[in-house]
ZAMARGU-4260 file (C-alpha; in steps of 0.2 Angstrom, whole numbers, plus 5000, padded with zeros to 4 digits):
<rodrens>
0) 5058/5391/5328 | 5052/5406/5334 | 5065/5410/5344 | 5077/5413/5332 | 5066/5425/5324
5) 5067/5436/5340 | 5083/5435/5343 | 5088/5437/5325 | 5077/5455/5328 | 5088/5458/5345
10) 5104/5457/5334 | 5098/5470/5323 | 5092/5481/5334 | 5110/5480/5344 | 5120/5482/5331
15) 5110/5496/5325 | 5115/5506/5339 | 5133/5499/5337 | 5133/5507/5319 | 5125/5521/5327
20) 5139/5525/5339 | 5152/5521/5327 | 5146/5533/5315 | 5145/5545/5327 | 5164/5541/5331
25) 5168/5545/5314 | 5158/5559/5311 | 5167/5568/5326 | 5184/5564/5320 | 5192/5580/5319
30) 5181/5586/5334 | 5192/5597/5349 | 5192/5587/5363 | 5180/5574/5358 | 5181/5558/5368
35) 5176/5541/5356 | 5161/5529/5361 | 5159/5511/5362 | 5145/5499/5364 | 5145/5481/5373
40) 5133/5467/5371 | 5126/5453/5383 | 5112/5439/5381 | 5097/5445/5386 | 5088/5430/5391
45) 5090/5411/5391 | 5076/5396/5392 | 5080/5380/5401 | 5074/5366/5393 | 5079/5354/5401
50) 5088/5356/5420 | 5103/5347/5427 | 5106/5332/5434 | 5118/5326/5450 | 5129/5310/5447
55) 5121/5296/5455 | 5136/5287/5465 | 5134/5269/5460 | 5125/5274/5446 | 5125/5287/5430
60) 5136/5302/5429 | 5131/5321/5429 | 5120/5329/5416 | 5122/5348/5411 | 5107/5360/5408
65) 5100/5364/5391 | 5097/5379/5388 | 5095/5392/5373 | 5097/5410/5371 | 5085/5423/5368
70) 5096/5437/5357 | 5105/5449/5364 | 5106/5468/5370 | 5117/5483/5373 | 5126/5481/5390
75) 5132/5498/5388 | 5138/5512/5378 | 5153/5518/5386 | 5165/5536/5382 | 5183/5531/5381
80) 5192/5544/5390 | 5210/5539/5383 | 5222/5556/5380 | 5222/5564/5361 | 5233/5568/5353
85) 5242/5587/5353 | 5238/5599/5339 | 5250/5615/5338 | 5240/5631/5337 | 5251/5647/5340
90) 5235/5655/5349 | 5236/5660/5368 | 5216/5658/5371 | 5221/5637/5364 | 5223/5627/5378
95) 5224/5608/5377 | 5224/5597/5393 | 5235/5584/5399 | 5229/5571/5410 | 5212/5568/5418
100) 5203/5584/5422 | 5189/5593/5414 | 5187/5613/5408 | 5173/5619/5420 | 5160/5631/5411
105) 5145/5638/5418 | 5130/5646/5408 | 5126/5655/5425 | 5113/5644/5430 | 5124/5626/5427
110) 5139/5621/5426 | 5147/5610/5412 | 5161/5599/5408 | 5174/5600/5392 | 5191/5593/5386
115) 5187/5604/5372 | 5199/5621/5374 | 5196/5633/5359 | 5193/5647/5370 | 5190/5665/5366
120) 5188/5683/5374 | 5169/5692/5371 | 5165/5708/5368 | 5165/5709/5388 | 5184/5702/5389
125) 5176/5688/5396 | 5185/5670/5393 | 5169/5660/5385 | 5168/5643/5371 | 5164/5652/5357
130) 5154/5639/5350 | 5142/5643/5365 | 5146/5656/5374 | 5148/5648/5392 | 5160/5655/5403
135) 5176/5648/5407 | 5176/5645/5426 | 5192/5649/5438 | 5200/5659/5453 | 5203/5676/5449
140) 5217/5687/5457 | 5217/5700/5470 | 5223/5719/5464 | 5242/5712/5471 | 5241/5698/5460
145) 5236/5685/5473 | 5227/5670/5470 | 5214/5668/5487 | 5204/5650/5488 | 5186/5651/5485
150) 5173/5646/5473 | 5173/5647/5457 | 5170/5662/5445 | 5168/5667/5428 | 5187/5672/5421
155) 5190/5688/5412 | 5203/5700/5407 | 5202/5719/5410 | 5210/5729/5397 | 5215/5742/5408
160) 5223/5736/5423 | 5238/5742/5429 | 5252/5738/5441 | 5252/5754/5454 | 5274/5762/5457
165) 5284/5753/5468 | 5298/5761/5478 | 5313/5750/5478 | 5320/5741/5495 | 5335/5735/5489
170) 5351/5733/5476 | 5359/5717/5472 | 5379/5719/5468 | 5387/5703/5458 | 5402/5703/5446
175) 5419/5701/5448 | 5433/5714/5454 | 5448/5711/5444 | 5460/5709/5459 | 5476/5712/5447
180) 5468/5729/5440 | 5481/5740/5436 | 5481/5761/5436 | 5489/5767/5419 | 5498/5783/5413
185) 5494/5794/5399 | 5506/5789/5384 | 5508/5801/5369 | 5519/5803/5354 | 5523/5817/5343
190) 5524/5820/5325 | 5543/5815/5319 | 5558/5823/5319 | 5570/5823/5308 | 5589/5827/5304
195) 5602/5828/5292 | 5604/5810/5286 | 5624/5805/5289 | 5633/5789/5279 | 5628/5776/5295
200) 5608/5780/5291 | 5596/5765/5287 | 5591/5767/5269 | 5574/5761/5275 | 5573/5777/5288
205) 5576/5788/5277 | 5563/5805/5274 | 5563/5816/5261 | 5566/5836/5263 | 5551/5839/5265
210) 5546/5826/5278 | 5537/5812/5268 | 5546/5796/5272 | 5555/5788/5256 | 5547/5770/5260
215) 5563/5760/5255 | 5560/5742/5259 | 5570/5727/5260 | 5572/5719/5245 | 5568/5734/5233
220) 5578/5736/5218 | 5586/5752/5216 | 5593/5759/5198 | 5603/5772/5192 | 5599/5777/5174
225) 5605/5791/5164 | 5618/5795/5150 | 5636/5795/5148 | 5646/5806/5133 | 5664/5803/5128
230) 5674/5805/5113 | 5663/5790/5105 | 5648/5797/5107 | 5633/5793/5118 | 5626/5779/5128
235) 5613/5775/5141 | 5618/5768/5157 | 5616/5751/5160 | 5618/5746/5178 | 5614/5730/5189
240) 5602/5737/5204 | 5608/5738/5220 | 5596/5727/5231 | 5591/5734/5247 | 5597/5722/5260
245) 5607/5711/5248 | 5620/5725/5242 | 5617/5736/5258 | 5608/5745/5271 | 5614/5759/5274
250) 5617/5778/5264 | 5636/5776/5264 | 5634/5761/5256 | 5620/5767/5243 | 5634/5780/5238
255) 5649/5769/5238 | 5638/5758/5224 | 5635/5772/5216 | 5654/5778/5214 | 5660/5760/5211
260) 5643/5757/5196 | 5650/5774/5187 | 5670/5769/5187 | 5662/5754/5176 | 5658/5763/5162
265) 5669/5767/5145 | 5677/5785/5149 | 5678/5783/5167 | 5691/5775/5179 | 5695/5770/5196
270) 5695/5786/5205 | 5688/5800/5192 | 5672/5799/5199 | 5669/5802/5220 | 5652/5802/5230
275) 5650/5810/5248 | 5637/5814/5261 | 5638/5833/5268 | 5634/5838/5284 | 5616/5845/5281
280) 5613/5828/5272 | 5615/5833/5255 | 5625/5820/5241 | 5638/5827/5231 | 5645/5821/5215
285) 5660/5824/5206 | 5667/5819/5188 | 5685/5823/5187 | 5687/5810/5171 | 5695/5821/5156
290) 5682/5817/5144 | 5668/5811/5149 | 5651/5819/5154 | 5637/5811/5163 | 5618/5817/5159
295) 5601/5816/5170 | 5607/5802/5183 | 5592/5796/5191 | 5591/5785/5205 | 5575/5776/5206
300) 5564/5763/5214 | 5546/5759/5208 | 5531/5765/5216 | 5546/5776/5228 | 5540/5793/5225
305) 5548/5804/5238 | 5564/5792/5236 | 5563/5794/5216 | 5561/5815/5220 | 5576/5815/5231
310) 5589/5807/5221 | 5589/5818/5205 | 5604/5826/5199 | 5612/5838/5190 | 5608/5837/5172
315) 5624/5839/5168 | 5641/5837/5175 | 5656/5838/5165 | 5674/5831/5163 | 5685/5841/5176
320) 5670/5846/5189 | 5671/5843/5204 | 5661/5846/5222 | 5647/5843/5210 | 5630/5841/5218
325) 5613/5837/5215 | 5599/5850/5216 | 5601/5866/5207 | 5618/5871/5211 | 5619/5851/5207
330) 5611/5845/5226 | 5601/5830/5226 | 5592/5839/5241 | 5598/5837/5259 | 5592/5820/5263
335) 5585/5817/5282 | 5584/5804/5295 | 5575/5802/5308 | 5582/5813/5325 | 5591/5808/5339
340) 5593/5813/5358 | 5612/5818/5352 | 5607/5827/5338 | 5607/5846/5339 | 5591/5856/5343
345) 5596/5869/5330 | 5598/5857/5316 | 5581/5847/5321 | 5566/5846/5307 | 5548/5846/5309
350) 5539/5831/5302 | 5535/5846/5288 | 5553/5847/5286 | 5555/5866/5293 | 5568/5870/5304
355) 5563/5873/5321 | 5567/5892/5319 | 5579/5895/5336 | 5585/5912/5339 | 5602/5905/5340
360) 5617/5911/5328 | 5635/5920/5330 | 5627/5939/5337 | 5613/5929/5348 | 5623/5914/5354
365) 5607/5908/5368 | 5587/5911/5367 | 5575/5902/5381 | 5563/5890/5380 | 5545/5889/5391
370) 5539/5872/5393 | 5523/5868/5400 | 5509/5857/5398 | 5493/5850/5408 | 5491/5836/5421
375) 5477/5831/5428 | 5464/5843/5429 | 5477/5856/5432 | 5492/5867/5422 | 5510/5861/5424
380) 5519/5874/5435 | 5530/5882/5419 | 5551/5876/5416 | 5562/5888/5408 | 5578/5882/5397
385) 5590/5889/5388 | 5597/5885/5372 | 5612/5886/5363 | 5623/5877/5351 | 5627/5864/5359
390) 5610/5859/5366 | 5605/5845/5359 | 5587/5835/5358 | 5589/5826/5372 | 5593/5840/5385
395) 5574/5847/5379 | 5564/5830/5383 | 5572/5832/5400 | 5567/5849/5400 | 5549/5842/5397
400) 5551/5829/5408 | 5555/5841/5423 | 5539/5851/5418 | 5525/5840/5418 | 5533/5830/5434
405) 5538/5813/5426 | 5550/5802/5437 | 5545/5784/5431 | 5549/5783/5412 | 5558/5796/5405
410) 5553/5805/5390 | 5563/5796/5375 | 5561/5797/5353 | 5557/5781/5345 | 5565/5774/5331
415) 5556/5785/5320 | 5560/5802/5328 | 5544/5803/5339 | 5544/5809/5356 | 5535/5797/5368
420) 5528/5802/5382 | 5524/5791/5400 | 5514/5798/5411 | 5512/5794/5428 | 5500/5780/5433
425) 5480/5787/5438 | 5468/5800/5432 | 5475/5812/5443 | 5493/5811/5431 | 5483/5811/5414
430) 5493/5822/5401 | 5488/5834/5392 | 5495/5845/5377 | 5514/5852/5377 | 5515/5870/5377
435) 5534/5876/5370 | 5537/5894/5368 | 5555/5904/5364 | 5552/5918/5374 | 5553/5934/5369
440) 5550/5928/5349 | 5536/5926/5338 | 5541/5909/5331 | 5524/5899/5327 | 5534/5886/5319
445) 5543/5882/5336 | 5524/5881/5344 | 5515/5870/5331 | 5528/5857/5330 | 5523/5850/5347
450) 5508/5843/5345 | 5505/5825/5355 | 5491/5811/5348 | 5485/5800/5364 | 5491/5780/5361
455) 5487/5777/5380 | 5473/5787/5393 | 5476/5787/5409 | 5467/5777/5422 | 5465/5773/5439
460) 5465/5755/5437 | 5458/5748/5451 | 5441/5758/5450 | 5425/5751/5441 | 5407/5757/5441
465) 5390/5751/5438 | 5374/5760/5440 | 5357/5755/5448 | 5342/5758/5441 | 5331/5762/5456
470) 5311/5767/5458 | 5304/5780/5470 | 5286/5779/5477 | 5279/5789/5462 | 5287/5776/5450
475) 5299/5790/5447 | 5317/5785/5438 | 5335/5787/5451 | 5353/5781/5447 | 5365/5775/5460
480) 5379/5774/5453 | 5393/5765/5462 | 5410/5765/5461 | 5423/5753/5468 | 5441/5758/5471
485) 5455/5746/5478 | 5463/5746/5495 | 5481/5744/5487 | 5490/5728/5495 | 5474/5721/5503
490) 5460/5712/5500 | 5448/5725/5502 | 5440/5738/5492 | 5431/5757/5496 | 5416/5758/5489
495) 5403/5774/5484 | 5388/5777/5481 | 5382/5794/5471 | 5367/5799/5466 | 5366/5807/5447
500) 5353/5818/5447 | 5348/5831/5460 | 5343/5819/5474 | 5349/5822/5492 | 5360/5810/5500
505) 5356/5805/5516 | 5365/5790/5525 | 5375/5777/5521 | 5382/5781/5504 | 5401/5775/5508
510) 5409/5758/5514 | 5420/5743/5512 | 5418/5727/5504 | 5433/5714/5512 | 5437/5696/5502
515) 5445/5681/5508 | 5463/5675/5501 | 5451/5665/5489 | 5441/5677/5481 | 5424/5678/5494
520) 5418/5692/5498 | 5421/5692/5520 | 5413/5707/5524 | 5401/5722/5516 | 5401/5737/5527
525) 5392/5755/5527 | 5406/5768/5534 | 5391/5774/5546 | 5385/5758/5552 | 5369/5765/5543
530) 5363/5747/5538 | 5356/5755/5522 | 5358/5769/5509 | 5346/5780/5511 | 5340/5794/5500
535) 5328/5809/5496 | 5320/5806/5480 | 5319/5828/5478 | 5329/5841/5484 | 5327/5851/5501
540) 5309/5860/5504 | 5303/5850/5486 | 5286/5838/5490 | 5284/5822/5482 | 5287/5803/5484
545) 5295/5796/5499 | 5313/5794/5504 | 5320/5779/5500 | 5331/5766/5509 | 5339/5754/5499
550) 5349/5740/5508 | 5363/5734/5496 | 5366/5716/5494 | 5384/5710/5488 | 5379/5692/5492
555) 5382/5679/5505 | 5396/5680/5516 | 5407/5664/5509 | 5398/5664/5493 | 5401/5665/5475
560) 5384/5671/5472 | 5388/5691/5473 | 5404/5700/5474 | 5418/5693/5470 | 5436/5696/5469
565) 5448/5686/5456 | 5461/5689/5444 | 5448/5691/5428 | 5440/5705/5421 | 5430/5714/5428
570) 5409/5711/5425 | 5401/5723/5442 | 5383/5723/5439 | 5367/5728/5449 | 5349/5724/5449
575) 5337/5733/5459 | 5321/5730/5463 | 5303/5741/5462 | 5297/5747/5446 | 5287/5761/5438
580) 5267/5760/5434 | 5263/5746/5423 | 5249/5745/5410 | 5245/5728/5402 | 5251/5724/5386
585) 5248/5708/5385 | 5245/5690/5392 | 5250/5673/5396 | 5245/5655/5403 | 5258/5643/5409
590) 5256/5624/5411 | 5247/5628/5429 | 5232/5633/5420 | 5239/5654/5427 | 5237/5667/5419
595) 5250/5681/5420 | 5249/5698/5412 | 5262/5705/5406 | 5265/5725/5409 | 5274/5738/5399
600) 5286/5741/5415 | 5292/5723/5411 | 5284/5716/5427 | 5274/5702/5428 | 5258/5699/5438
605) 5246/5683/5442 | 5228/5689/5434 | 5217/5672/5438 | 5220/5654/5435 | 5209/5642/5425
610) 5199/5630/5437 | 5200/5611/5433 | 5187/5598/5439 | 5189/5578/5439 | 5175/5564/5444
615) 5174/5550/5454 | 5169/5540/5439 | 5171/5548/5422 | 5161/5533/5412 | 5147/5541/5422
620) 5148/5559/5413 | 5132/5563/5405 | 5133/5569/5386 | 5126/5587/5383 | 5129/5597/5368
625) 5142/5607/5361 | 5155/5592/5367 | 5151/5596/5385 | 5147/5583/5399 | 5137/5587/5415
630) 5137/5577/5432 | 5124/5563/5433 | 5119/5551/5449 | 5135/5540/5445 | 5147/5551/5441
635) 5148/5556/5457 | 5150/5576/5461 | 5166/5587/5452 | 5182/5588/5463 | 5187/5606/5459
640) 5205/5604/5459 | 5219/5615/5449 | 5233/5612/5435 | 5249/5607/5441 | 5256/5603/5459
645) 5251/5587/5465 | 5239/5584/5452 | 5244/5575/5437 | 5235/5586/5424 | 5243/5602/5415
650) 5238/5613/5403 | 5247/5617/5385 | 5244/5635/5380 | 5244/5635/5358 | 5239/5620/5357
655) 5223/5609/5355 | 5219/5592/5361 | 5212/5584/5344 | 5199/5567/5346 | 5204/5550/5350
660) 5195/5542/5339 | 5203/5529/5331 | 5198/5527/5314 | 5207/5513/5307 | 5197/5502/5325
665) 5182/5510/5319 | 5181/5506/5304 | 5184/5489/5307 | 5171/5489/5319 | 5159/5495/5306
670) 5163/5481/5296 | 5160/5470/5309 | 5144/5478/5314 | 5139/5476/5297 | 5143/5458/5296
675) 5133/5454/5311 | 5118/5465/5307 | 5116/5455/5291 | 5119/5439/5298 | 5106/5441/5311
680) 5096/5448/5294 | 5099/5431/5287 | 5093/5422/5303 | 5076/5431/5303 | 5076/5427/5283
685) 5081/5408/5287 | 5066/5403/5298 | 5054/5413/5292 | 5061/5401/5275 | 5057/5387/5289
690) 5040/5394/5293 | 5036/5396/5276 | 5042/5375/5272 | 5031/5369/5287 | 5017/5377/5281
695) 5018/5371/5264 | 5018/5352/5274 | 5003/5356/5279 | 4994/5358/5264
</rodrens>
């Protein structure tokens, strides 16, 4: 009986410790990095009461042992390394670990064990637990950035650490050469010019006296209003419209419809009423009915204004008149078209609609013309040409075709009277302004009505560039700019190499690049054989940094990695190496626990990396404070060993590992440990009930 008293005791005592780690579980929940605990039982003791017995052959079988237990105890209490769960932080300093290793901290004296990686930079920039200021142990890097084995040492970040200048050794070329670049002339067109308009004229090229174009569409209605006065009185004119397109196109037949709408109305017959188109492009009217007169004929289309202006007539033509027209000597105005190569150059118009002033008339029967102009960088060697009349507009654009040496496309007028020029292909052709004078005249009229507006600049084509930025040993800025120019009919190109600035050029500044029939490049060769280009970063008797060779990569023979030659647009690029001095702006860790600064010359440098450690046996880590472990006699010693490469743990910068306590298992635990610690509660009750009953026998 007393037995069960004692090991109702040991069950309490157990599972006290049980509810003791599970509230500890709990109670670190939300802890960074924690690791959960659990506790395992055994049977302490047992007392045989009676042994066992063999099978006696012939005879009685086996017997088993009897034995009873004495309670129980705590096996162990283990931490249950299992991975938690990743938290999201934003903040560089987080780090969160990924597998099996440990966050090695040292308080100078001892080193210490965490999966906890809130960590933070003191007042010293050195990386420390904030919670207790130990010091986040790792390698740190050399001056160039370089990682050498050794122990471990505390980390920390030095605000003022720069990158020294680096000269630049080398230029990378890549991009595409478009194979089917093509050079290109300068093409320019002037103002338009204009001429009397004549009956075969398109109604929708038609400009006004004055030079504004009328606008006539297809489609557009076109009335004639007015009044007509006979015996009978008066009446307004009420006409169908003439449809542009639909009645006709062209002036003759604007002016036939005219005639034809008027010899429809009361007082007038077939015949009494005729409409003509002069020479200089006026319209003429004439009434030779015996009665009637016609009143303030207006042709007129909506929204049509220099049309609607133009087309006004006389306010008054009477019975019997004849050569009637319709400005004030009853003259519409002289109507224009646009000019011609056969027109006249004495009847041409300015797009201002002034003549263009010639010295030509019955006394002075020639004058001359200069016609110059620029090409290239260069003035156009001067072509005189004479003028009479009979010299028409075409025999001037030869003129200007001989004087600025134009051979492929002759200079022609477009369909609206503009005078279009083709240069020849290359920058070496590119055109320039007209110069047109009358010698031995003042006749600013002639001069201003020349003036060219650039559709097209002339180009070479078959040229690209693309600059390098380069670095001296002073960290001091150069541009190579280089140029690329096609080897017409071959696969090959010559390129140069300039420097923009006062640098002194010193070899190997020119070559070839060669591409196979496929678009390779074959060959990349210095003119010089120089295997480089080479430079002075200063000019002659200056002192500074040290001359530079560059050697110029344009990718591998074969390859599509560097130059290339194809039938697209063209994309040259470069990227040079070196850079100017850095300072740190700022700071990184990737998932190899390194850390890399990051400079304000955009280069990046290794600073240190964050030193890892893993056990033999983990359940054998001692618990210290501050979520810490430290080694113990079975843990075995700490493997220092780093993130990433062969070993299967990384670190997450930003983020946190949270615990991996289970809550839902350990509450249920504590319900069981509950349950057991009052049912070994009860047992203790039950015989001391028995005792009590046994004693009550006695008496």
């Amino acid at each position: 009986m007393l037995r069960s008293l004692y090991s109702g005791i040991t069950g309490l005592t157990a599972n006290s410790i049980a509810l003791d780690v599970i509230g500890n579980n709990i109670a670190n929940a939300n802890t960074v990095g924690y690791k959960s605990s659990r506790v395992t039982f055994r049977e302490m003791l047992t007392q045989t009461v009676s042994p066992s017995q063999r099978p006696v052959s012939g005879g009685r079988g086996g017997v088993n042992a009897q034995q009873i237990g004495l309670g129980s105890s705590v096996a162990s209490i283990d931490s249950r390394f299992t991975q938690g769960h990743l938290e999201t932080t934003g903040l560089v300093n987080d780090l969160a670990l990924q597998g099996d290793g440990f966050f090695v901290l040292s308080d100078g004296a001892g080193r210490y064990y965490t999966r906890s990686g809130a960590f933070g930079l003191d007042a010293s920039n050195n990386f420390v637990d904030p919670g207790t200021g130990l010091h986040l142990q790792g390698l740190m890097a050399d001056d160039n950035g370089v990682i050498q084995p050794g122990a471990y040492q505390d980390l920390f970040l030095d605000p003022g650490r720069t990158v020294p200048a680096q000269a630049s050794t080398s230029v990378r070329l890549f991009g595409n050469l478009n194979s089917d670049a093509e050079a290109q002339g300068t093409i320019m067109e002037s103002a338009h010019f204009m001429a009397a308009a004549a009956g075969t004229d398109q109604l929708t090229a038609l400009y006004a006296q004055g030079g504004g174009a009328m606008g006539l569409l297809a489609n557009d209605q076109i009335t004639l209003t007015g009044l007509i006065t006979d015996a009978s009185g008066s009446s307004t004119l009420s006409l169908p419209a003439f449809e542009v397109g639909t009645d006709g196109n062209t002036l003759a037949d604007l002016a036939a419809w005219i005639q034809t709408s008027l010899e429809s109305l009361p007082g007038l017959a077939a015949g009494e009423v005729g409409v003509s188109i002069a020479a200089d492009g006026s319209v003429s009217l004439s009434n030779t009915s015996t009665g009637a007169t016609l009143q303030n004929l207006q042709l007129s289309v909506p929204g049509r204004i220099d049309f609607n202006q133009s087309f006004r007539f006389d306010p008054s033509i009477g019975p019997g008149g004849t050569g009637s027209t319709f400005d004030a000597v009853r003259e519409a105005g002289q109507i224009r078209a646009a000019a011609t190569s056969d027109d006249l150059l004495t009847a041409v118009y300015n797009s201002r609609g002034q003549s263009l002033g010639l010295n030509v008339s019955a006394t002075n029967p020639t004058t001359m013309l200069t016609i110059g102009g620029t090409v290239g960088a260069h003035q156009a060697p001067s072509n005189t040409m004479m003028v009479d009349a009979t010299t028409t507009v075409g025999n001037l654009l030869t003129g200007m075709q001989i004087a600025l040496g134009i051979s492929t496309t002759p200079v022609s007028l477009d369909a609206e009277g503009r005078i279009v020029m083709n240069g020849e292909v290359g920058l070496d052709n590119a055109l320039g302004q007209m110069d047109i004078r009358e010698v031995g005249e003042v006749n600013p009229t002639l001069e201003t009505s020349f003036g060219f507006s650039e559709t097209q600049a002339a180009d070479d084509g078959s040229e690209f560039t693309a600059s390098a930025t380069v670095y001296d040993s002073l960290g001091d800025v150069h541009n190579v700019l280089f140029t690329f120019t096609k080897v017409i009919g071959r696969n090959e190109w010559n390129w140069v190499a300039e420097m923009e600035g006062d640098e002194v050029m010193v070899a190997g500044n020119t070559g070839t690049a060669s591409f196979s029939e496929t678009g390779e490049i074959i060959a990349f060769r210095y003119t010089d054989d120089a295997g480089g280009l080479s430079f002075r970063p200063q000019a002659d008797g200056d002192t500074g940094a040290l001359p530079i060779t560059l050697l110029v990569d344009a990718g591998q023979i074969s390859g599509l990695s560097g130059l290339t030659q194809y039938a697209a647009n063209d994309s040259l690029q470069t990227i040079a190496d070196g850079h100017t001095v850095g300072s740190l702006l700022d700071y990184e860790i990737n998932a190899d626990g390194v850390i890399i600064g990051r400079f304000s010359n955009d280069t990046a440098q290794t600073l240190g990396q964050i030193g890892l450690a893993r056990f033999s046996n983990t359940q054998g880590l001692l618990r210290t404070e501050g979520n810490t472990f430290q080694v113990s006699g079975n843990s075995g010693l700490a493997i220092e060993t780093l993130a990433g490469g062969e070993s299967d743990t990384f670190i997450t910068s930003g983020a946190l590992e949270g615990s991996n306590v289970d809550l839902t298992q350990e509450l249920t635990n504590m319900v069981i440990a509950q349950r057991a610690f009052q049912a070994n509660a009860k047992v203790i009750t039950t015989g001391d009930q028995i005792l009590q009953d046994i004693v009550s026998m006695v008496r």
